[in-house]
DRENSEMAR-450704 format. One line per field, with one value per atom (N, C-alpha, C): x, z, y; atom name. Coordinates in Angstrom, 2 decimals. Layout:
# residues N
xx = X;...
zz = Z;...
yy = Y;...
atomo = CA;...
END
This chain:
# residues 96
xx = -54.84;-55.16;-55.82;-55.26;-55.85;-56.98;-57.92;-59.31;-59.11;-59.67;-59.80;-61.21;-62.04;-63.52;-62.74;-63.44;-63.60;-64.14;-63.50;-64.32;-65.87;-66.30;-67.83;-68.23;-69.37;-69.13;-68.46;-67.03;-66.55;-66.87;-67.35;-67.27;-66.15;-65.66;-64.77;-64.37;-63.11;-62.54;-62.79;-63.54;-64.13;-62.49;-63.36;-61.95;-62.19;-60.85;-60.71;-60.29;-61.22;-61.05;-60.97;-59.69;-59.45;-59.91;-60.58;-61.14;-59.88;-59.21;-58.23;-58.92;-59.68;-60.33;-61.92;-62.61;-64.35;-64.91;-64.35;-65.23;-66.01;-66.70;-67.59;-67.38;-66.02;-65.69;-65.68;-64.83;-64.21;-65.28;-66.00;-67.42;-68.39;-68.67;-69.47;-68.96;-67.84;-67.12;-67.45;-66.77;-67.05;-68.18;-69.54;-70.75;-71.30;-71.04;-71.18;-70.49;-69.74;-68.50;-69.21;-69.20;-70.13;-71.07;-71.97;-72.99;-73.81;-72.11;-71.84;-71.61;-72.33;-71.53;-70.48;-69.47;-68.11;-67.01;-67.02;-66.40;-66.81;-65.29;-65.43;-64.69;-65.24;-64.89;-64.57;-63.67;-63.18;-62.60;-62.63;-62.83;-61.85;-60.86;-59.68;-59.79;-60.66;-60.78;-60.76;-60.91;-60.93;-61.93;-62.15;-62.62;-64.08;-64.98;-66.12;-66.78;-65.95;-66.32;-66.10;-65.37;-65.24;-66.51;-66.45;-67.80;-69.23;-69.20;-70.84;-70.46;-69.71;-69.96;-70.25;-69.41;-69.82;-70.91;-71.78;-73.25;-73.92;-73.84;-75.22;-74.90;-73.37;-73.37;-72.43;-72.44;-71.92;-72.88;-73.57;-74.74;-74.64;-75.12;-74.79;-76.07;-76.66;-77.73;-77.21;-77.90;-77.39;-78.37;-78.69;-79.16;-79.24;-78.54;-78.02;-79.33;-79.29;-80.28;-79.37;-80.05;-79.40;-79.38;-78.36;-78.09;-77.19;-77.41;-76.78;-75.43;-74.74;-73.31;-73.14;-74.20;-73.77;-72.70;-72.04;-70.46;-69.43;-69.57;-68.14;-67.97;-66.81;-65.79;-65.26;-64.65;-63.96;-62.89;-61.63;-60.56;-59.30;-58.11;-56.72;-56.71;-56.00;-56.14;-54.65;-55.26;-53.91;-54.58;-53.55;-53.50;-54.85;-54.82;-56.14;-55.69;-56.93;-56.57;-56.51;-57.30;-57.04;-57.25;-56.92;-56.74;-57.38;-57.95;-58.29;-58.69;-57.53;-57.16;-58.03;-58.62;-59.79;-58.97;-58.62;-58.28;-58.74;-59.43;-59.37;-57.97;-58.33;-57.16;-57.32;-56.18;-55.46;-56.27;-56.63;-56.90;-55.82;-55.84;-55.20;-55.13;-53.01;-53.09;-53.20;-53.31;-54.00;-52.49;-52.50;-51.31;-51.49;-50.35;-50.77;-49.70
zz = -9.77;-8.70;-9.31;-9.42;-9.12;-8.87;-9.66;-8.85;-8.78;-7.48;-7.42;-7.82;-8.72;-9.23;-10.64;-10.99;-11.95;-13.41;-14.32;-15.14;-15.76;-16.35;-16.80;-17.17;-16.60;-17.08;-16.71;-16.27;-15.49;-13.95;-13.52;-12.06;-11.58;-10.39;-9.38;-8.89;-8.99;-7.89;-6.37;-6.76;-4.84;-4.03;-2.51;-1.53;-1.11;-1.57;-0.94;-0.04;0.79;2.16;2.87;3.60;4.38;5.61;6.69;8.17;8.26;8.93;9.70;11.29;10.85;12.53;12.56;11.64;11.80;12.73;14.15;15.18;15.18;16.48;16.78;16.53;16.90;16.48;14.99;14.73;12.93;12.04;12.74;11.67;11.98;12.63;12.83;11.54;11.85;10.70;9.44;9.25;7.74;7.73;8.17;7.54;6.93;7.84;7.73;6.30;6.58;5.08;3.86;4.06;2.79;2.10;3.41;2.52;2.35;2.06;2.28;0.66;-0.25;-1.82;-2.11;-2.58;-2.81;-2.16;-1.76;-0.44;-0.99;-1.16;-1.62;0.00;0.61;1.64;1.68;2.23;2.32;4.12;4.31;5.90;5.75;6.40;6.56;8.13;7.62;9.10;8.67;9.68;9.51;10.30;10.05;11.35;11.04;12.39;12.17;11.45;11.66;11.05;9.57;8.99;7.64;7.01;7.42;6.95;7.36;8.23;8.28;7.52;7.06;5.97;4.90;4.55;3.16;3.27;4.24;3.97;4.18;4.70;5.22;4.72;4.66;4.91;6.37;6.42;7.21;7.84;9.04;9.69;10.96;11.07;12.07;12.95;14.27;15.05;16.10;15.67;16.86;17.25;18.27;18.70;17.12;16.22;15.48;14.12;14.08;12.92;12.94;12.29;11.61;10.18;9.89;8.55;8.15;7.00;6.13;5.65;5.17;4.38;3.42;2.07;1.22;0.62;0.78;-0.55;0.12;1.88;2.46;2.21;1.35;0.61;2.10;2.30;3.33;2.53;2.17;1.07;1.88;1.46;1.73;1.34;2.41;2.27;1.11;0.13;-0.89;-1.81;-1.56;-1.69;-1.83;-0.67;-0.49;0.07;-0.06;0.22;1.53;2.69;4.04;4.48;5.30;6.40;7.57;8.20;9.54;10.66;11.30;12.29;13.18;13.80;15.17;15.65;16.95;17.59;19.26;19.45;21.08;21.67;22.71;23.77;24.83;24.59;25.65;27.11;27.93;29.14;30.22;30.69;32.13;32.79;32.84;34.11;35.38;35.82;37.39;38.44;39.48;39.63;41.13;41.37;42.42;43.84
yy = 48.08;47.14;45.91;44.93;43.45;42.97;42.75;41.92;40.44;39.97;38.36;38.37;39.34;38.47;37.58;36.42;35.54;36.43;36.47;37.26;36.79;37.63;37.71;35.99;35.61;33.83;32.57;33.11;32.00;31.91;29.96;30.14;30.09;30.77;31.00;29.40;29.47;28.06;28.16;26.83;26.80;26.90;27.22;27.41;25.38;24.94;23.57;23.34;22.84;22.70;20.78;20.89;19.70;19.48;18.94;19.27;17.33;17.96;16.85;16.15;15.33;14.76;15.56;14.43;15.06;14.43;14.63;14.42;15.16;15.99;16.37;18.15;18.34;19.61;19.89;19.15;19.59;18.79;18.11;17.28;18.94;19.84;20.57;21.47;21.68;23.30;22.75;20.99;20.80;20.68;20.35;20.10;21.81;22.70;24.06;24.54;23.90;24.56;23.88;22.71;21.96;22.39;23.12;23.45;25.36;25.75;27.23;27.45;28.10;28.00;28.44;27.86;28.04;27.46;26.74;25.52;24.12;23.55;22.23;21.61;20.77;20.20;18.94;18.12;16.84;16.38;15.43;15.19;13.76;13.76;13.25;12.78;10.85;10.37;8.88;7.98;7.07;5.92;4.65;3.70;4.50;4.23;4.32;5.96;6.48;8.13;7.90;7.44;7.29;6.31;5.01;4.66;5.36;5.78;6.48;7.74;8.51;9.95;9.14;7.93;7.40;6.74;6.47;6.07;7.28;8.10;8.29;10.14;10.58;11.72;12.60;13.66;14.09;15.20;14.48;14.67;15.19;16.87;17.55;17.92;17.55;17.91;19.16;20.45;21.50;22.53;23.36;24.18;25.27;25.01;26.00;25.69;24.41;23.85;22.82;21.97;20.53;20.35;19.54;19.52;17.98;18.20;16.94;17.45;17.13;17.44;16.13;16.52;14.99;14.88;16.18;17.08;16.79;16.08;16.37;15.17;14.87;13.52;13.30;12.11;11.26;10.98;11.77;11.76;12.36;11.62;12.77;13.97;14.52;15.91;16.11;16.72;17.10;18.06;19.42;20.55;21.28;21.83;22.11;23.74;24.60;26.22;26.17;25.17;25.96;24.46;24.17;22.80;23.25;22.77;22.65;21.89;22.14;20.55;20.41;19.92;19.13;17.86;17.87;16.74;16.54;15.38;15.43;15.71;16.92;17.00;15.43;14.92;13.43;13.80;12.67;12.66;12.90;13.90;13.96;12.48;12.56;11.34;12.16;11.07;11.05;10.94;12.05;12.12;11.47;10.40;9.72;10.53
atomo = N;CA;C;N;CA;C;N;CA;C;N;CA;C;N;CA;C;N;CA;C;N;CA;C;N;CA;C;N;CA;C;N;CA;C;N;CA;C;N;CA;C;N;CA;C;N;CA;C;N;CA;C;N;CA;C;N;CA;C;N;CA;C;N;CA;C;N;CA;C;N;CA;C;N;CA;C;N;CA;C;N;CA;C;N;CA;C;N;CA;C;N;CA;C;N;CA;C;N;CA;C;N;CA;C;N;CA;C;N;CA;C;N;CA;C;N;CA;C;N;CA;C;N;CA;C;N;CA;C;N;CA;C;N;CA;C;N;CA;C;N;CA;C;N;CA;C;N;CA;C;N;CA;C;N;CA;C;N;CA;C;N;CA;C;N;CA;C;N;CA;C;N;CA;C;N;CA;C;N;CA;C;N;CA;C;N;CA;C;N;CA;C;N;CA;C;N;CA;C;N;CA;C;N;CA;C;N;CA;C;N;CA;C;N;CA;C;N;CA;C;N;CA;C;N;CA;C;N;CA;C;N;CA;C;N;CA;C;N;CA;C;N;CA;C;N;CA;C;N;CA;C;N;CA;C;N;CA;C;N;CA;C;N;CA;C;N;CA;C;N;CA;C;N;CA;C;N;CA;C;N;CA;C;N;CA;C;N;CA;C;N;CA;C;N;CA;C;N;CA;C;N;CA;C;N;CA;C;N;CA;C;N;CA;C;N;CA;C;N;CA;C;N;CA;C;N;CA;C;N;CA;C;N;CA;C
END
């Protein structure tokens, strides 16, 4: 049988992770993931979400604790172990 441990000395390849749309949802998972050891995280956004991770970070306030994410890159997602998409669901039209 196969082990996935790293042998004696070597570190393990982080799990690379893409969050597609770091709004409020997928900015929560990646800040979490960021700063989980072994998780390399990157956040695939643009417009005002992209410049505030590159100043300030990827900055999460919750019932849960709050936290910084200084590791989550604002980068294309390319080839990465797991993707995970976040998108606002569209507004209901209004049916006349």
């Amino acid at each position: 049988m196969a082990s996935d441990a790293a042998p004696s000395g070597v570190e393990p390849e982080p799990y690379r992770v893409a969050v597609v749309g770091a709004g409020g949802v997928g900015g929560y998972y990646a800040a979490r993931l960021a700063n989980t050891p072994g998780f390399e995280v990157h956040c695939v956004c643009r417009g005002a979400t992209l410049e505030a991770i590159k100043l300030w970070g990827l900055r999460v306030t919750s019932i849960g604790g709050n936290t910084t994410a200084r590791h989550a890159t604002p980068l294309p997602a390319l080839a990465h172990t797991l993707c995970r998409l976040a998108w606002r669901a569209p507004r209901p039209t209004p049916r006349t």
